[in-house]
C-alpha positions in Angstrom: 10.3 9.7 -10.1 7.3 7.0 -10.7 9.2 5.4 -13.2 7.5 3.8 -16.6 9.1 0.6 -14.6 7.4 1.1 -11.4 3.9 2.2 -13.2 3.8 -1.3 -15.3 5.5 -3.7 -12.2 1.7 -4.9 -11.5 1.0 -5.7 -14.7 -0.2 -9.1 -14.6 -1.0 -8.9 -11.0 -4.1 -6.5 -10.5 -6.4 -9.4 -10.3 -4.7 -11.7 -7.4 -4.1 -7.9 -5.4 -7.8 -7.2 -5.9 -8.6 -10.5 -4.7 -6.1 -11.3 -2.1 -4.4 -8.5 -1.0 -5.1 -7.3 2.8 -7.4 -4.3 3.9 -6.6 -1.4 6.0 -8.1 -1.9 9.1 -11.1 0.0 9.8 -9.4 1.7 13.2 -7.3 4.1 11.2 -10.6 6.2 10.6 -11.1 6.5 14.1 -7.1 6.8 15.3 -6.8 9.6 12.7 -10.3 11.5 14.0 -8.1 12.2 17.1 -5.3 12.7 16.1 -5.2 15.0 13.1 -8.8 16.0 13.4 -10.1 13.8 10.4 -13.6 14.8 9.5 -15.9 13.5 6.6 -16.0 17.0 5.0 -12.7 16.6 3.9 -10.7 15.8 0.5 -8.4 13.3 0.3 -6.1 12.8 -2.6 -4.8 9.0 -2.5 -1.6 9.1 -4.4 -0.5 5.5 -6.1 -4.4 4.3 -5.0 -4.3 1.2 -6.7 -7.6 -0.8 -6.0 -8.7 1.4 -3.8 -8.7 -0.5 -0.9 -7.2 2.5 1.6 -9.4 5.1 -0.6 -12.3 3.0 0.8 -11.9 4.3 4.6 -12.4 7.7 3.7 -14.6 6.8 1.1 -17.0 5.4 3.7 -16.9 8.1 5.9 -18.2 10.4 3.5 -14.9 12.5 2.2 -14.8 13.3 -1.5 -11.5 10.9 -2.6 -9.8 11.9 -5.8 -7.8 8.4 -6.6 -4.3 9.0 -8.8 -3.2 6.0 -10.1 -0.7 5.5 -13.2 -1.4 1.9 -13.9 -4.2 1.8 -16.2 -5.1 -1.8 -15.3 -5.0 -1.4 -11.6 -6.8 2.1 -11.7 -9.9 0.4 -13.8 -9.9 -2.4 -10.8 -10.0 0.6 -8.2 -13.3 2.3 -10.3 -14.9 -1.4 -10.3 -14.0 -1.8 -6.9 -15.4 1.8 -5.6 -18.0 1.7 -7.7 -21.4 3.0 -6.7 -19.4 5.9 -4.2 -20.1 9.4 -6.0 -17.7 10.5 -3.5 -14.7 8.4 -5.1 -13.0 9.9 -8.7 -10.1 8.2 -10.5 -7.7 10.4 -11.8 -4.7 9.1 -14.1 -1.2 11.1 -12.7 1.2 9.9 -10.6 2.8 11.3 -7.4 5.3 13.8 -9.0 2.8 15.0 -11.5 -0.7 14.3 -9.8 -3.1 16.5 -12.4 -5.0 17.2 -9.6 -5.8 21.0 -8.7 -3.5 23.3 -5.9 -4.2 23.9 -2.8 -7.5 22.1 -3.1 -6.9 18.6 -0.5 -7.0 19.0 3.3 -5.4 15.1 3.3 -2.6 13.4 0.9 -2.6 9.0 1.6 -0.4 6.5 -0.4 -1.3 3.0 0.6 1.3 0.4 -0.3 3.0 3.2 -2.4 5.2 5.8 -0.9 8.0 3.4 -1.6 7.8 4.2 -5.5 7.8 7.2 -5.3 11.0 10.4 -5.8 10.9 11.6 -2.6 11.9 15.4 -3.9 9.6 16.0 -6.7 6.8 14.2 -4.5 7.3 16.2 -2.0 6.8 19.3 -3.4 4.0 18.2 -5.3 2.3 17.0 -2.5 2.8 20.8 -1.0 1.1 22.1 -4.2 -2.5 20.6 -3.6 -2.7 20.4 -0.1 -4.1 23.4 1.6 -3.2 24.2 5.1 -3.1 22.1 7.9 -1.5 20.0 5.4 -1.8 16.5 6.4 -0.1 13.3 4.8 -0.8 10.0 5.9 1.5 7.2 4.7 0.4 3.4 5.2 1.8 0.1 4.3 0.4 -3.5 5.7 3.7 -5.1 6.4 4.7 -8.6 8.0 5.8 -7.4 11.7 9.6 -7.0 12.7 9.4 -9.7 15.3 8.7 -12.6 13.0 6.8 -15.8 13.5 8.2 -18.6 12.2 5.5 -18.6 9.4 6.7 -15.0 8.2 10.5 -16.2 9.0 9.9 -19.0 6.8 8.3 -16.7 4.3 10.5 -14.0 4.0 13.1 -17.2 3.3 11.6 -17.7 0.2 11.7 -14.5 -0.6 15.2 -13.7 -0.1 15.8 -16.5 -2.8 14.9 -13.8 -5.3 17.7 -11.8 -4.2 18.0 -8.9 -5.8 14.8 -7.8 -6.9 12.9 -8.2 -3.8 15.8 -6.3 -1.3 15.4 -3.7 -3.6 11.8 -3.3 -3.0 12.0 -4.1 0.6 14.3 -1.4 1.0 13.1 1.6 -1.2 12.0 4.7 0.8 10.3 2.6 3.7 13.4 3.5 6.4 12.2 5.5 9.1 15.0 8.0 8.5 13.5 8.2 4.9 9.7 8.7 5.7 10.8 11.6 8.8 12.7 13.2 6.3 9.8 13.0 3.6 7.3 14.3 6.4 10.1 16.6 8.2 8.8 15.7 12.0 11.7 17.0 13.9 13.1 14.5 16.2 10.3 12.3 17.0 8.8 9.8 13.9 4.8 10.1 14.1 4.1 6.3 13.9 1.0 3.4 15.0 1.1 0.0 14.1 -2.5 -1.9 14.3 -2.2 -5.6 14.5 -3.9 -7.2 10.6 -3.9 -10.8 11.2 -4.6 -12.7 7.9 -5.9 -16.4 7.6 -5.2 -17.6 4.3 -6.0 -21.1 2.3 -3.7 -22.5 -0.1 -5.1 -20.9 -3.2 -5.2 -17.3 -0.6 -1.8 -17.9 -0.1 -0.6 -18.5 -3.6 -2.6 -15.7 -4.9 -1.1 -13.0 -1.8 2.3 -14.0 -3.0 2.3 -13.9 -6.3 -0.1 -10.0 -6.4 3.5 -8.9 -5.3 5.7 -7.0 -8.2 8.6 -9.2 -7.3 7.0 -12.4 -7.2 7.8 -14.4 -10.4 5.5 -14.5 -13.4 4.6 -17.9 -15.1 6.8 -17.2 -18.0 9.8 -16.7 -15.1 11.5 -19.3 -14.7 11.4 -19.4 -11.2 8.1 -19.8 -11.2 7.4 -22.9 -10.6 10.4 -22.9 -7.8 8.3 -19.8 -5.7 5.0 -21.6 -6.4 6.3 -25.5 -5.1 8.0 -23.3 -1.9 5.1 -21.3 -0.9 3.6 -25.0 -1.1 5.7 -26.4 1.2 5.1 -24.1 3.5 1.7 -24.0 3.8 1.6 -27.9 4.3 4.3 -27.2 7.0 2.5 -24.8 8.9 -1.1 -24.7 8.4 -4.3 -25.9 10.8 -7.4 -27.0 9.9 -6.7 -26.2 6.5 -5.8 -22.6 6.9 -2.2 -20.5 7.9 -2.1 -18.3 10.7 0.0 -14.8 8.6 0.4 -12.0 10.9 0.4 -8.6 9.4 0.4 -5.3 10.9 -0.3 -1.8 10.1 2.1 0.7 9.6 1.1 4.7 9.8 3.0 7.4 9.9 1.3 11.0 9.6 2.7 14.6 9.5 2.6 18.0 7.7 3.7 19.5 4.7 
């Protein structure tokens, strides 16, 4: 389930996610107007929404959004960041218990979030408010499989905190996981849009450390993460900025 451990993780972080964090390209809109038949008269419940930043697409073109977020301190940044769409409401649930009403959403998102989430009890609560066709979207920016040597040298660093980031990396984001979840049959529905990202040092510091594995000041590997990501930005930059692909990852079905 979303764990009281999962629902806290960001704690500490909402401000440098707010700030640094990539957007969802604005392409997805469009994609999912053909593909599923998106249309601005419908609801969308964004389960795990965070700051809002994927509840902003359909935001903008004109769907009433009901945001669930567990995190207190993240939900208030995705009120300040929405604020001003009557469209947009922030509800406090999570994806197992949502609080939201049955049978009542033509779309179901999670940006960034699937991956804390119990697949079972999700599932079927995700099945309780939708109403048919029954769409869910699933969405994660994510540093492509065929790495540069900037995101090689990244995810280097990374795999120095062992343990704790695997465990992230790993969690419900297999394909065999997410075709299970959406029960596609044989054939994954997936798009990846490219996201480049041009970060200064102080970007770049910030991106990393908005991450619920990245150590903490009082961590003591801290100051080890900070003096690495460092190191690589001096490395690797130009003209005082890195060059960080990301791309975005969709995958769409029906409950």
């Amino acid at each position: 389930m979303t764990t009281p451990e999962s629902s806290t993780r960001f704690n500490g972080r909402v401000e440098n996610y707010l700030r640094y964090r990539p957007r969802y390209p604005q392409e997805i809109i469009p994609f999912l107007q053909g593909e599923i038949g998106l249309d601005s008269d419908w609801r969308v419940a964004d389960i795990g929404s965070g700051t809002g930043f994927l509840a902003e697409r359909f935001v903008r073109l004109g769907c009433d959004v009901a945001g669930v977020e567990p995190n207190m301190a993240m939900r208030a940044a995705g009120e300040r960041y929405l604020r001003g769409h009557c469209n947009y409401c922030s509800v406090d649930g999570t994806a197992e218990n949502s609080g939201l009403p049955g049978a009542s959403f033509d779309l179901v998102t999670a940006g960034q979030a699937f991956h804390w989430f119990e697949p079972v009890r999700t599932r079927e609560e995700f099945k309780r408010i939708l109403r048919p066709p029954g769409w869910v979207v699933l969405v994660w920016n994510s540093r492509p499989a065929s790495r540069s040597i900037v995101t090689q040298e990244y995810e280097s660093i990374l795999e120095e905190l062992e343990q704790d980031y695997q465990k992230v990396a790993e969690k419900n984001r297999r394909p065999e996981n997410i075709d299970r979840f959406l029960d596609n049959g044989a054939s994954l529905a997936q798009v990846r849009f490219p996201n480049l990202q041009f970060y200064t040092w102080d970007q770049l510091r910030g991106r990393a450390l908005s991450s619920s594995y990245a150590p903490l000041p009082y961590d003591q590997r801290h100051e080890w993460f900070v003096q690495a990501l460092r190191a690589l930005f001096k490395r690797r930059k130009e003209d005082g900025l890195l060059a960080f692909p990301y791309e975005t990852n969709l995958y769409w079905g029906q409950l």
